[in-house]
C-alpha positions in Angstrom: 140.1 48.5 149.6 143.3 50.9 150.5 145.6 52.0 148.3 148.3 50.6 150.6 146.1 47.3 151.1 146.5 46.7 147.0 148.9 44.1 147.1 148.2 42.1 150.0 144.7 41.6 148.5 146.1 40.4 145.4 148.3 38.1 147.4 145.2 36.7 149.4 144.2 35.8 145.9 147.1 34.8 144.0 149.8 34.5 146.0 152.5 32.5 143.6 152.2 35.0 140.7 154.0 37.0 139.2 153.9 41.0 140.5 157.5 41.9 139.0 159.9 40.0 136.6 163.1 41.6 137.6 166.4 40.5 136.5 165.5 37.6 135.3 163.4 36.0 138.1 160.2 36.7 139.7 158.6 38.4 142.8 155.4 37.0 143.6 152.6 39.1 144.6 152.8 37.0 148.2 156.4 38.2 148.6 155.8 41.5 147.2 153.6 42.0 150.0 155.9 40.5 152.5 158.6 42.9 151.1 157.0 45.7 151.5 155.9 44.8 155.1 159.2 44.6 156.1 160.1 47.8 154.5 157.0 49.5 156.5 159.3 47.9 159.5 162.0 49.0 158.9 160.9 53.1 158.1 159.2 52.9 161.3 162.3 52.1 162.8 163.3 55.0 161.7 161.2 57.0 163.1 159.2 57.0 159.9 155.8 57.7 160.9 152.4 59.4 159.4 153.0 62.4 157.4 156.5 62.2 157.3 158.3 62.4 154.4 161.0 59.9 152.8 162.9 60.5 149.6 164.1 58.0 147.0 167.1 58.7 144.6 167.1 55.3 142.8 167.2 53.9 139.3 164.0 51.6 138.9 164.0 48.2 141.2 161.5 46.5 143.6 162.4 48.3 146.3 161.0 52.0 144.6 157.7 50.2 144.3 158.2 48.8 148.2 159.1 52.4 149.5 155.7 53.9 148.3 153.3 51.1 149.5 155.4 51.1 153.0 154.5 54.7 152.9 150.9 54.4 152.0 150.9 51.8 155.0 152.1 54.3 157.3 150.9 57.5 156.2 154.4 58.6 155.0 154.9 60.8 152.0 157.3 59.6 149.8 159.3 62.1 147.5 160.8 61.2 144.1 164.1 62.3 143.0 165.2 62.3 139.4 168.8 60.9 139.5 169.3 63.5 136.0 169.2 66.3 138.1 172.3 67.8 139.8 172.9 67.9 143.3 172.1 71.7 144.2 168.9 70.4 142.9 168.4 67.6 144.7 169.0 69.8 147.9 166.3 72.0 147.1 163.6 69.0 147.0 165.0 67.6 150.1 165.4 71.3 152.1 161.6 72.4 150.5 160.3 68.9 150.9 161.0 68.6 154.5 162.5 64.8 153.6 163.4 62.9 157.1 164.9 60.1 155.2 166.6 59.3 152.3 166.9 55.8 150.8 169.2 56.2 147.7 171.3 54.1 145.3 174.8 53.6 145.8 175.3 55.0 142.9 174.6 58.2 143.9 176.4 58.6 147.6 179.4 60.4 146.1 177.1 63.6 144.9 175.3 63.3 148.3 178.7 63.6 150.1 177.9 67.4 148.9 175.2 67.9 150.7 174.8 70.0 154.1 171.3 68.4 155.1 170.5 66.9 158.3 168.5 63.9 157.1 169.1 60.3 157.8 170.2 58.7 154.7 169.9 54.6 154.4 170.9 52.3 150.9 168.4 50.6 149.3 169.3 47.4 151.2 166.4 47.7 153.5 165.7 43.9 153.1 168.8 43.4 155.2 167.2 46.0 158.0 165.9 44.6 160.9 162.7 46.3 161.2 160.9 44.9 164.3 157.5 44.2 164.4 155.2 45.1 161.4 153.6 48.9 162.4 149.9 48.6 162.2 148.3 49.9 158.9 147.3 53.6 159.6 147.4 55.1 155.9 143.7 56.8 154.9 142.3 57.6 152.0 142.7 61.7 151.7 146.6 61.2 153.4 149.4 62.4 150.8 151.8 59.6 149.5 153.7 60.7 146.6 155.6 64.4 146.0 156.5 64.9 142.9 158.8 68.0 141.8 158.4 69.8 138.9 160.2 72.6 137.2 158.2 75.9 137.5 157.9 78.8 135.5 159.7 80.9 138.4 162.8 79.0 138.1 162.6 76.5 141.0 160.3 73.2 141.1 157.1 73.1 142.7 156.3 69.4 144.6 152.7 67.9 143.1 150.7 66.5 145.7 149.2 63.0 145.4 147.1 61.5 148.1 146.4 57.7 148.2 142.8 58.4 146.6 143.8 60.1 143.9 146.5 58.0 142.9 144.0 55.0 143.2 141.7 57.0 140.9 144.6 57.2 138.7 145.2 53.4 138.4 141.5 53.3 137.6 141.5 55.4 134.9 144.8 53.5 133.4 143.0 50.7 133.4 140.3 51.7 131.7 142.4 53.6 129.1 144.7 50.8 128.3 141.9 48.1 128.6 143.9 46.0 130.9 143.3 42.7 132.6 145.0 40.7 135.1 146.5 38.6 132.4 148.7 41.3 130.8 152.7 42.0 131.4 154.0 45.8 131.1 157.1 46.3 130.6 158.4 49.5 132.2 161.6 51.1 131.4 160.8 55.3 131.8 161.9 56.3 134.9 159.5 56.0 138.1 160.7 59.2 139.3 158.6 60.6 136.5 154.7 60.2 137.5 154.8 58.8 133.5 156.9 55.4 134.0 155.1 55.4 137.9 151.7 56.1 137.4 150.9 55.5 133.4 150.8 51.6 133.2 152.8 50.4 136.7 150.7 51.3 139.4 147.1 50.4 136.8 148.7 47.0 136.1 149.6 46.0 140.0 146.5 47.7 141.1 144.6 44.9 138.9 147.2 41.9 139.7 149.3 41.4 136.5 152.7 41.4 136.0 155.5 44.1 135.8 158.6 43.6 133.9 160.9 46.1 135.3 164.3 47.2 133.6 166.3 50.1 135.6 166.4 52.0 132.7 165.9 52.4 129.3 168.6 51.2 126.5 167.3 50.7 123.5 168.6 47.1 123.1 167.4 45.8 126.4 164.2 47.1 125.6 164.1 45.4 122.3 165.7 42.7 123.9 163.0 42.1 126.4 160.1 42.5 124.4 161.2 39.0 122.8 162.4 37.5 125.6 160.0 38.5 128.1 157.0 39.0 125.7 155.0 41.9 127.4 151.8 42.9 126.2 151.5 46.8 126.3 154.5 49.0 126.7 155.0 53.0 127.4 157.2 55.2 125.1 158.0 58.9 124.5 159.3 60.6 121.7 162.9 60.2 122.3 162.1 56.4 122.9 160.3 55.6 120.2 163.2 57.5 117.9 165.5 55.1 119.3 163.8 52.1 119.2 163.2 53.1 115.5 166.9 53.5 114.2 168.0 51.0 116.1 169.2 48.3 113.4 167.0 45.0 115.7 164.0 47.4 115.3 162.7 46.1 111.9 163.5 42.3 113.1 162.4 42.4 116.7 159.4 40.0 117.7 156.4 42.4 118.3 153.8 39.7 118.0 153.2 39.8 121.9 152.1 43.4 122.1 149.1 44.4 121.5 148.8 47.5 122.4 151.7 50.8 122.7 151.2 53.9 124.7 152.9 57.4 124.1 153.1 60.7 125.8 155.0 63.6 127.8 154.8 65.8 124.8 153.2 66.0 121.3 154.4 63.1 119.4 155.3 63.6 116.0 153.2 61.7 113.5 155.9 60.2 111.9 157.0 58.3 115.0 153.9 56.7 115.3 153.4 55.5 111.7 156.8 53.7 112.1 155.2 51.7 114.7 152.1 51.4 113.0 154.3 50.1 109.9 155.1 47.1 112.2 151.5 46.5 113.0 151.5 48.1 116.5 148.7 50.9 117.3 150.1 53.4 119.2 147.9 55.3 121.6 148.7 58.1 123.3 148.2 59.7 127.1 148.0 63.2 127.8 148.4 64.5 130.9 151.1 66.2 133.4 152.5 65.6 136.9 149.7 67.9 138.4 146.9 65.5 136.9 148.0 62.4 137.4 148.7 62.0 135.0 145.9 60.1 132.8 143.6 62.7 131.7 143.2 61.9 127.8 143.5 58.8 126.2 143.2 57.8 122.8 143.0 53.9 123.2 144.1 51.0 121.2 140.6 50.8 119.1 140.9 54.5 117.7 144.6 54.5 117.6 144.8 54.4 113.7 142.0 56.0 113.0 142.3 59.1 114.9 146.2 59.2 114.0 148.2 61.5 116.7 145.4 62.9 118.3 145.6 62.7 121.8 141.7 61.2 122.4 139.0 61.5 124.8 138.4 62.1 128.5 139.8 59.6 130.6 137.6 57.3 133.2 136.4 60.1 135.3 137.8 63.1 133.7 135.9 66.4 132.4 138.4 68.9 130.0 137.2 72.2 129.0 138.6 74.8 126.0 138.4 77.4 127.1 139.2 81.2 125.5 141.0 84.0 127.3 138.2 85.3 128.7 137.2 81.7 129.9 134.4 80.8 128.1 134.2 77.3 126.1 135.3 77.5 122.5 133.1 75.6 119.8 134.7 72.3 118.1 137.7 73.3 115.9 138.5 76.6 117.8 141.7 76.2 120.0 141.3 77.4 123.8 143.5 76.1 127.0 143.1 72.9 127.7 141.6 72.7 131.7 141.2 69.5 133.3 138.5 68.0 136.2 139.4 64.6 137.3 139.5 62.7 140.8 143.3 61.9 140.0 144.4 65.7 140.3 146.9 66.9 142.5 145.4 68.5 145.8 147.7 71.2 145.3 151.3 72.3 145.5 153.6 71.8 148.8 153.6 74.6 150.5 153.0 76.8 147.7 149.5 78.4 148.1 149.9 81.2 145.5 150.8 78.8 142.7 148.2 76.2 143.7 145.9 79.3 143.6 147.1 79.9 140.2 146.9 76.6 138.7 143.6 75.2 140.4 140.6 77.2 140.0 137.2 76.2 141.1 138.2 72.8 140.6 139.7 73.1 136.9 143.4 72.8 136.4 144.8 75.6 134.1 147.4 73.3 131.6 148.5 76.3 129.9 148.1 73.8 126.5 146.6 74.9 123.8 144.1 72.1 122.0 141.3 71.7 119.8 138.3 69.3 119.7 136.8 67.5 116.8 133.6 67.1 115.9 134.1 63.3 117.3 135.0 64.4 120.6 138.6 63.9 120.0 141.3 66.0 121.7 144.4 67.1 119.7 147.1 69.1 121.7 148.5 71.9 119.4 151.1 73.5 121.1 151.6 74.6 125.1 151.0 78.4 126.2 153.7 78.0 128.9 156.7 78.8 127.7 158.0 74.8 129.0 160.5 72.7 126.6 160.3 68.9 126.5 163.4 67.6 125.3 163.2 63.8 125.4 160.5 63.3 128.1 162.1 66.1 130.4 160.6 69.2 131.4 162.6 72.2 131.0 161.6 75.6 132.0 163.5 78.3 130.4 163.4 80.5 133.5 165.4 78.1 135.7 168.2 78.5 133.1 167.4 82.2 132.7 168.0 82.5 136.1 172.0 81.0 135.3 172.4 83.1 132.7 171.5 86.4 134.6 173.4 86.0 137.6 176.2 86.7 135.1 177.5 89.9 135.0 178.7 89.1 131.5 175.0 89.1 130.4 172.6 92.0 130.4 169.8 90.2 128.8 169.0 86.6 128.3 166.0 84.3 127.1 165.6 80.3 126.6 163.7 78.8 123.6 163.0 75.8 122.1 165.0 74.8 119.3 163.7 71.8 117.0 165.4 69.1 117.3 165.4 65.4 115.5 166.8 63.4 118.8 165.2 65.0 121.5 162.3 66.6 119.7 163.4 69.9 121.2 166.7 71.4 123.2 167.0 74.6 124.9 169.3 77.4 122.9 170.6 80.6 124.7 169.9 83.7 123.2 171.9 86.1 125.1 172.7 89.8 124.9 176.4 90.6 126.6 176.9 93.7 128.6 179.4 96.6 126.8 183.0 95.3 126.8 182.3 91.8 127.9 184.3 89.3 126.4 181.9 86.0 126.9 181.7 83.6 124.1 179.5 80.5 123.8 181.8 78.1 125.4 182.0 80.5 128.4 178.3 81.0 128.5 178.3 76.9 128.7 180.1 76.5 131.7 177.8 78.6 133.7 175.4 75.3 134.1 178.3 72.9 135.2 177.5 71.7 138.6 174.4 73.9 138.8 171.4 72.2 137.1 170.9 68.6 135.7 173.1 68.2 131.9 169.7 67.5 130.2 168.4 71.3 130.6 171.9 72.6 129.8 171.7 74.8 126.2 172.7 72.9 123.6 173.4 75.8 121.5 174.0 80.0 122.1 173.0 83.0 119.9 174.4 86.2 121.1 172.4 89.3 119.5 172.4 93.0 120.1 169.1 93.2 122.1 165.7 91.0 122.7 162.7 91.3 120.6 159.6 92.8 123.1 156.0 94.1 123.3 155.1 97.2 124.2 154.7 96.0 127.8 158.6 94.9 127.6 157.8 91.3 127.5 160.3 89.1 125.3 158.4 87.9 122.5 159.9 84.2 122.3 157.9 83.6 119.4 160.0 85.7 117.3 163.7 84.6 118.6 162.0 80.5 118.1 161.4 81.7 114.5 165.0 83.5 113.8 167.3 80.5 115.8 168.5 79.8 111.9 168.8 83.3 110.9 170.8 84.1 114.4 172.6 81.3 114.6 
């Protein structure tokens, strides 16, 4: 079976059920699949055809789920945007992505307005399009279908490259980690921009015929809400989820007696987080992985989820990992080493970007740049990341995108981004800048260089101005040392 021939089998099968609970009412799998047929229709009228690429700047809804089987039926790529990002952004995806179309929310048309791209742009009414006749299936196996940006270490995003077989390798290995059957009902409220609320428990759980509950996005009372009402089996969280489902005052009350099962990931939970579940009688597993791998890589599944308390598990269904040392030879169990990663669900490589795909894949292995540790058991813990990225609620930041701000100032001489601890968002960028002789530049001044520029989620929630930056001998900037001092600079 195709990737893009998923859902019509399962409406072969069971037509009448259930594929999405949205708003309220149901899609059936048999009108899923005529949805998205008419959605491959209307693309190709279009022009949409195989290899092009199509864009989608869109809370969650049917139609995000539509747009990437449409592509697989075509051949088409289809590029995620996140809608947290700002529009500069969003014209660098679209420019470096080569997007033909973009199908968009409402929502969003007035930041568009900004942009000078000559790409057809359509609403996410395409039920209303008239499509024509259905194109034939021409979608194969090793075609790309999904482009997802992420933030690199040289200040702009690099697009991850999914083909149809590895993101069917993916759902397999979802499946395997969560333990899911037919019967179950995910609820998914992390964004599907995100290969995390996409690829984590939506695409496993369709790929097997159960039932998605899908919210647009997450609130921590609707979620609550809809865990009694719509009693799901197995949900996703991050950190900045769970925290909120935690202090909110319906968490102690709320009806968890239909889940049996929570997943976590993104970033290194904090143990705490998960014993609060836990205290209402809900393991919490966790998945780690990235955009480049999938992103199921390691599991720790619902049977070990207590006893193996905030590790991150073992190998996923079809997945090697090494630990590796500088020199690149395997570490014994209890040393830490890089974490690299095998698997049939990795990326094929960055969009035209052969010097970082270089980088990142070698003979076969993805570099992570995380540092982990195995136990004797086999178990995987994550300990900290040897890139210098900050996750702050579920989001990548990379400090050199905001470095890159900061030093087109000519206020600033020098400039570096670090992690600061945080209890929210786990952890939030800070500024640490040195000003040039006779500047006058204060914090609030320093702020308003990221207005309009990049997404309010990477923006510095804090600035420490000092007289120079701490460095090696080789003149690299030793974050390490400005993480430790943020309280005594501050």
């Amino acid at each position: 079976m195709t990737f893009a021939g998923l859902i019509a089998a399962h409406a072969s099968r069971t037509p009448d059920k259930p594929a999405l609970r949205w708003l309220g009412g149901d899609i059936t799998y048999a009108a899923l699949a005529a949805r998205i047929e008419r959605m491959a229709a209307a693309l190709a009228a279009r022009g949409i055809g195989r290899g092009d690429r199509v864009a989608v700047l869109a809370y969650n809804c049917p139609e995000y789920l539509e747009l990437l089987f449409a592509c697989a039926r075509l051949g088409a790529v289809l590029v995620t945007l996140n809608w947290r990002l700002a529009p500069p952004e969003w014209a660098y995806i679209l420019e470096h992505s080569g997007a033909k179309l973009l199908v968009h929310d409402e929502e969003f048309a007035t930041g568009l307005d900004t942009l000078k791209l000559r790409i057809m742009r359509a609403g996410l009414d395409v039920a209303a399009c008239k499509g024509g006749d259905v194109p034939p299936a021409a979608g194969q196996p090793d075609d790309p279908l999904l482009l997802v940006y992420t933030s690199g270490t040289t200040g702009k995003p690099k697009g991850a490259v999914h083909t149809q077989a590895t993101l069917a390798a993916n759902a397999a290995a979802g499946v395997e980690a969560h333990g899911l059957t037919a019967e179950d009902r995910i609820l998914t409220f992390l964004p599907m921009f995100h290969v995390g609320g996409l690829n984590n428990q939506t695409l496993p759980a369709l790929s097997l015929g159960a039932t998605v509950i899908l919210q647009q996005r997450f609130a921590p009372d609707a979620a609550l809400a809809a865990i009694e009402r719509e009693r799901p089996t197995i949900i996703l969280l991050v950190p900045a989820v769970m925290k909120a489902l935690i202090e909110h005052p319906r968490f102690a009350a709320t009806d968890f007696s239909s889940l049996r099962f929570a997943m976590a990931g993104s970033s290194v939970v904090p143990v705490e987080l998960i014993r609060a579940f836990h205290a209402r009688g809900l393991p919490v597993g966790q998945i780690y992985g990235s955009t480049e791998t999938g992103p199921v890589s390691i599991v720790l599944k619902r049977e070990d989820a207590i006893r193996k308390e905030g590790a991150c598990g073992v190998p996923a269904l079809g997945v090697q990992v090494r630990l590796v040392d500088d020199a690149g030879a395997e570490v014994a169990d209890g040393a830490s080493g890089e974490v690299l990663i095998r698997a049939p669900n990795l990326m094929t490589g960055y969009w035209q970007d052969e010097a970082a795909t270089r980088a990142a894949l070698v003979d076969g292995w993805y570099r992570t740049g995380d540092v982990g540790r195995r136990d004797g058991d086999g178990f995987y813990w994550v300990d900290e990341r040897k890139k210098d990225m900050i996750i702050s609620g579920g989001e990548n930041i990379y400090p050199a995108e905001l470095e890159a701000v900061l030093e087109a100032s000519p206020a600033i001489a020098e400039c570096a981004v670090v992690a600061r601890p945080d209890p929210k968002w786990g952890e939030v960028p800070v500024a640490v800048v040195v000003r040039r002789p006779g500047a006058a530049l204060e914090a609030p001044d320093v702020l308003a260089l990221f207005e309009g520029r990049l997404a309010r989620f990477k923006h510095p929630r804090g600035v420490v101005f000092v007289d120079s930056l701490p460095r090696n001998v080789m003149g690299k900037v030793l974050r390490y040392r400005l993480r430790e001092g943020l309280d005594r600079l501050s």
